[in-house]
N, C-alpha and C positions, 0 to 999 in steps of 0.2 A: 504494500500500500504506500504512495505518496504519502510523505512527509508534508504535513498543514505549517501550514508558517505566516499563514496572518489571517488571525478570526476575530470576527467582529458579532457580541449577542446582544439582544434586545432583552426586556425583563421586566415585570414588577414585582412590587412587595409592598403588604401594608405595614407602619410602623406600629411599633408599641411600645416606643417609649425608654428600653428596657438599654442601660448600657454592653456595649461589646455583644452588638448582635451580629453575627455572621450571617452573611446573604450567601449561602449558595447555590448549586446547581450550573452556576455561569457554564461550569465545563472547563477553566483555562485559569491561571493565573493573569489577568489585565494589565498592560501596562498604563492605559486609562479608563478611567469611572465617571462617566457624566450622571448625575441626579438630580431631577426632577421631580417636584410632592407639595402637592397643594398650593396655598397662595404664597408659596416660599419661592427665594431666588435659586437659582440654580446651582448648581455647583460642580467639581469635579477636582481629579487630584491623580497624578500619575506619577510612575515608580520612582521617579527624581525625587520627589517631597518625602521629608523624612521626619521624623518626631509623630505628633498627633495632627498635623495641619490640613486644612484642604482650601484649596480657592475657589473664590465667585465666580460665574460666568459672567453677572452684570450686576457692577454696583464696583462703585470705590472706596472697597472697603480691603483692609488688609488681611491675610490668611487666618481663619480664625479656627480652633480646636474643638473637638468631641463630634466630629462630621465623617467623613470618611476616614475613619481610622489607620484604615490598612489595607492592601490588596493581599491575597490571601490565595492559595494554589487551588481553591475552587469559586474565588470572587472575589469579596471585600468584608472589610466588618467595619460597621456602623455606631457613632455613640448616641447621646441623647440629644443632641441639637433638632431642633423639628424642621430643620432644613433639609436632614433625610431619616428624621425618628421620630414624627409628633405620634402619637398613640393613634389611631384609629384611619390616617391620612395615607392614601394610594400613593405610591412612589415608583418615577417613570425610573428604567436608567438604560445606559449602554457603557458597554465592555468590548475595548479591544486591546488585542494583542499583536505582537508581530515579533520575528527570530530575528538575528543576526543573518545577514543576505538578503533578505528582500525589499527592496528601493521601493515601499510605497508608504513607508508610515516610522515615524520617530517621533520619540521627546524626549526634551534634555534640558538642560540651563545653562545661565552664564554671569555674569558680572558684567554690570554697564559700565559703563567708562565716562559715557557724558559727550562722546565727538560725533560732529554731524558726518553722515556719509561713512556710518564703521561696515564694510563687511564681516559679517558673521560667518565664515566658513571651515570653521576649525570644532564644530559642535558635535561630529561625527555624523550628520546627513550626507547621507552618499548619492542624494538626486536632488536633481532641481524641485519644489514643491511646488505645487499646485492651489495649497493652503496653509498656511501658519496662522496661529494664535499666541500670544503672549500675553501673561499677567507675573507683573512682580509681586511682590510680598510690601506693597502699601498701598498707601489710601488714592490707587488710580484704577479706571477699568480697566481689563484685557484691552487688546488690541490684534485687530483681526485682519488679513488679508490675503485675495485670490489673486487668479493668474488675471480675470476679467477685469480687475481695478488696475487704469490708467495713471500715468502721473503719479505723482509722488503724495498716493491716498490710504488709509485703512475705512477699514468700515470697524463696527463693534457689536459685539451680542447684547451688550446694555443700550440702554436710552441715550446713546450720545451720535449725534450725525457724524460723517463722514469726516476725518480731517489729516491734514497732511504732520510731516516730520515724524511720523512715528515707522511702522512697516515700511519702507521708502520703495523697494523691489523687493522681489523674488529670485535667485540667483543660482546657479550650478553650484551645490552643497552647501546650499544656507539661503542668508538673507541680508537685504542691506537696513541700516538701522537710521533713524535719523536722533535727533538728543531732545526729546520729548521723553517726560517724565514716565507715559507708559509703557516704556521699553528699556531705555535706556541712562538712570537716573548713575551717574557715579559711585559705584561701590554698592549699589543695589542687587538683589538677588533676583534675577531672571526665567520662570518658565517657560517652557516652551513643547506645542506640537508643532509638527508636519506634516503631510499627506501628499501625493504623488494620485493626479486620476490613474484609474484600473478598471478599462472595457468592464463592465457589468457590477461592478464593485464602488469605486469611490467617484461621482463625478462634482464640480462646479458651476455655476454658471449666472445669467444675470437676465430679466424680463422689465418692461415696462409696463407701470401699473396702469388701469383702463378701466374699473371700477364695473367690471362684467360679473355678472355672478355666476358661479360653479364654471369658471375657466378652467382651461385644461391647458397644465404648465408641461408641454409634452419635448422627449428628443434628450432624454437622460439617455434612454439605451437600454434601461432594467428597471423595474420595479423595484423603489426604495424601501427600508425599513426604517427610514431617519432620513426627516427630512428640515431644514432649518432655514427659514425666511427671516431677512432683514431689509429693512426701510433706509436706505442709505441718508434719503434726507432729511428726517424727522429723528426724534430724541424718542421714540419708542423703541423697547427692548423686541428682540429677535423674537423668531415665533417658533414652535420646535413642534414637531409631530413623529410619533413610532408607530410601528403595526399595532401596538401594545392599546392605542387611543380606540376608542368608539364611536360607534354613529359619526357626527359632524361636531368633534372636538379635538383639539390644538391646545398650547398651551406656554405664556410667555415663560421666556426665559431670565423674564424680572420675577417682581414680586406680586403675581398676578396670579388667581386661579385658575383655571382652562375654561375653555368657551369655547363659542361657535363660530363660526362664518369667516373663518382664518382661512387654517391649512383644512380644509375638510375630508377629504381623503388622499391615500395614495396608489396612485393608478399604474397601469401596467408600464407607461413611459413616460411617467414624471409624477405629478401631482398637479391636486385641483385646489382651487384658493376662491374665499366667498369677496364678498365685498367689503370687508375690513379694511379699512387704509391701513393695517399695519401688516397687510400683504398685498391691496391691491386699490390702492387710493385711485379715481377716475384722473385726478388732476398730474397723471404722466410721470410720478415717482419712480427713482431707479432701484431694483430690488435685487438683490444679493443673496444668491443660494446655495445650498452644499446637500448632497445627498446621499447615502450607504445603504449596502445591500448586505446583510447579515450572512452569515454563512462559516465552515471551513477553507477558505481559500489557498489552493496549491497557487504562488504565484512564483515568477521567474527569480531564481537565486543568484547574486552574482558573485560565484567562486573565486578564491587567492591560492596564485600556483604556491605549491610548498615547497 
């Protein structure tokens, strides 16, 4: 049998409150945890972070403790924050992993320095990405950016619009930084993903909104199990939907509870989005997407002669 070396699972779980709960079944040890649970911000936390910390998806706020505890060689364990443990509260998440060899998925850290224009290529990414995200460990948002963002732009999962000096490119093994706080603050501690598209597996992309209802976001290539909508021009937080969602429910990636007439479902080659502006304003907004296909994925290895 093929060797899996980058899998990605969907999942939920209701909390109870209870410290040092183990969530498994995942199947894998993750090198990242994204969660999602009620009117709570999002969060997530990959194998770089070490102590008790995890970080926000949206909100500038610095890493804070009793959240995702740990990844764990059949998941992760949970403390009592109700960020992903309030007692009674549905909790969305995604788990992925990937081996040594294959160029579609990293994360790591680094130390800012504070200089505009730093190439970051020395972080162990052995491809050009396709998406990075970065949040330090203080009071700023992540910072987020695809292959589709022109000029020297990020986009972000939190409520903040589009703005420049932070993600500057995208780059062959890394990324260029600019000296904005959310990236690159001197002597600051740095996270970081990366992704690399993968035919039927990870894609990006970008749509104008036109305030249609039950549009059909099509020309992903596969049917998604994660799918993540942001509003480049407006200060509302991203919108995030799983297989895991029901009926015509989505769910911000702030501090917002799931609702309706966002992401509504996910279709055979893309996804469909209601009349929300905070995925499909009529008034010509530019919207920013990323989307995953769950699975064991055999993807291409790239071997070192011995």
């Amino acid at each position: 049998m093929a060797r899996t070396n980058f899998q990605i699972k969907v999942g939920t779980y209701t909390g109870d409150g209870v410290d040092n709960t183990n969530i498994t079944g995942v199947g894998f040890r993750p090198d990242l945890v994204i969660i999602k649970g009620g009117a709570n911000v999002a969060c997530w936390r990959t194998k770089d972070i070490r102590d008790d910390f995890t970080m926000f998806f949206a909100g500038n706020t610095a890493n804070f403790s009793d959240g995702i505890q740990k990844l764990t060689s059949n998941g992760f364990q949970i403390g009592t924050d109700a960020k992903v443990n309030a007692d009674g509260t549905t909790y969305y998440y995604i788990a992925i992993r990937g081996t040594a060899g294959q160029r579609y998925f990293y994360t790591g850290l680094y130390k800012g320095n504070g200089s505009d224009g730093r190439n970051f290529t020395t972080g162990g990414i052995d491809f050009t990405p396709d998406l990075v995200w970065i949040k330090g460990d203080t009071n700023q948002n992540p910072s987020t950016r695809t292959t589709e963002v022109s000029g020297d732009n990020s986009w972000h999962f939190a409520g903040v619009a589009d703005a420049a000096d932070e993600i500057q490119n995208l780059q062959s093994n890394g990324f260029q930084l600019g000296t904005s706080a959310r990236v690159n603050t001197n002597g600051m501690s740095y996270f970081f993903t990366a992704f690399k598209k993968l035919a039927g597996v990870i894609a990006t992309g970008t749509y104008t909104g036109n305030g249609g209802d039950s549009r059909e976001i099509t020309g992903i290539g596969f049917q998604p199990d994660v799918v993540i909508v942001k509003d480049g021009t407006t200060t509302a937080a991203a919108i995030i939907r799983t297989s895991d969602f029901s009926g015509d429910s989505s769910a911000s990636l702030g501090a917002a509870a799931p609702t309706t007439n966002q992401i509504q479902a996910l279709s055979s080659d893309g996804f469909q989005v209601g009349t929300d502006a905070k995925v499909n304003a009529s008034a010509g907004d530019t919207y920013w997407w990323v989307a995953f296909k769950t699975g064991d994925h055999n993807v291409p290895l790239t071997r070192t002669a011995a």
